[in-house]
Each structure stands twice: as structure tokens, then as C-alpha cells.
C-alpha positions as CSV (number, residue, x, y, z in Angstrom):
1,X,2.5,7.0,-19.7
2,X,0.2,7.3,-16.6
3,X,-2.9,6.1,-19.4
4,X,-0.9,3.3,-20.0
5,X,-0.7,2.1,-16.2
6,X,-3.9,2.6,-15.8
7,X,-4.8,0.3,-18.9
8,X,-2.6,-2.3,-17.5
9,X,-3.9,-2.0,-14.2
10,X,-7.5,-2.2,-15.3
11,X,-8.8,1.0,-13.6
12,X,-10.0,4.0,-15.5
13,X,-8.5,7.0,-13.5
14,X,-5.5,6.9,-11.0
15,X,-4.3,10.2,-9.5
16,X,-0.5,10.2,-8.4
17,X,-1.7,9.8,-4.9
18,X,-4.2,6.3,-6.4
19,X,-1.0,5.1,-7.8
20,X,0.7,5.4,-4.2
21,X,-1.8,3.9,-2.1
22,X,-2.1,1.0,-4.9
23,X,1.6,1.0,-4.5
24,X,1.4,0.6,-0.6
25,X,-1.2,-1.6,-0.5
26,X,0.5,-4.3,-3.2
27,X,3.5,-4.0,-0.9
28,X,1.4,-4.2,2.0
29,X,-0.1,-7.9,0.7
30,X,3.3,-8.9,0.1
31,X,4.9,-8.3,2.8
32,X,2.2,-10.2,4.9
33,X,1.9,-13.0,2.4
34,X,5.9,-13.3,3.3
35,X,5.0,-14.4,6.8
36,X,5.1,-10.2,8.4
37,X,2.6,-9.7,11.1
38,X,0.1,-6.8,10.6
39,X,2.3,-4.5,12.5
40,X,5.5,-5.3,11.3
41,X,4.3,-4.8,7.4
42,X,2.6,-1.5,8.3
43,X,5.9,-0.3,9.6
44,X,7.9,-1.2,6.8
45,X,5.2,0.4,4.0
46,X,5.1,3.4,6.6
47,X,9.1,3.3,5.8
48,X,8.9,2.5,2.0
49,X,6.5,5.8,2.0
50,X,8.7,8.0,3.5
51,X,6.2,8.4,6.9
52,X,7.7,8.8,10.0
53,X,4.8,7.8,12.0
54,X,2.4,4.6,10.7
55,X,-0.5,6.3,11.8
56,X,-0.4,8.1,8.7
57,X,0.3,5.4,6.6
58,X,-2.5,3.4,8.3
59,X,-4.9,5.8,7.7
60,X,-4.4,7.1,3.9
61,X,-2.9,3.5,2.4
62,X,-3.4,0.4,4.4
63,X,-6.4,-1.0,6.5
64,X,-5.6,-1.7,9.9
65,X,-5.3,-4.9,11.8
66,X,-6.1,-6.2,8.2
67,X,-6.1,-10.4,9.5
68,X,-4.3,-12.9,6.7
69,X,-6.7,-16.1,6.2
């Protein structure tokens, strides 16, 4: 199954934790391209991850401060 993703996704090797942070960041793009500012869309993948503190969630899965063109 996990080949399979990873065929469909185009990228050779994705760990459990890859498949997270591409996860995260999808949501992540989403959430912003829905009109979210930075900090609000961190906050809600932080809470879609199970994180209790976006910190975390800024640090392993999403870029900071990432600005929307």
C-alpha cells in the first residue's frame, strides 16, 4: 500500500513520519489558500496533528510565517 502512495505521489521513499509532514503541509496550503492567516492555519494543522503546542508543529511540518502571494 505505502509503494502505491508513494507512486501516486511521485516521490521514491516516504517514511510514516514523510507521509505526515506531506499531510500537514497539503493541509497547511489549504487552509491558507481558504483565506486563514499564517497563524490561524498553523494552529489548526497543530490541532489536526494532535500537538498541543504549534511550536512543534512549526518546527517538524510547516515553515513559519510562510507569506501567501
Amino acid at each position: 500500500m505505502r509503494a502505491e502512495i508513494r507512486r501516486a505521489l511521485g516521490v521514491e521513499s516516504l517514511s510514516s513520519h514523510g507521509f505526515r509532514k506531506l499531510n500537514a503541509q497539503a493541509l497547511y496550503a489549504a487552509l491558507c489558500a481558504q483565506g486563514l492567516d499564517d497563524e490561524a492555519a498553523r494552529l489548526e494543522v497543530a490541532r489536526h496533528l494532535g500537538h498541543n503546542r504549534v511550536p512543534v508543529t512549526v518546527q517538524s511540518y510547516v515553515e513559519a510565517n510562510r507569506q501567501r502571494g
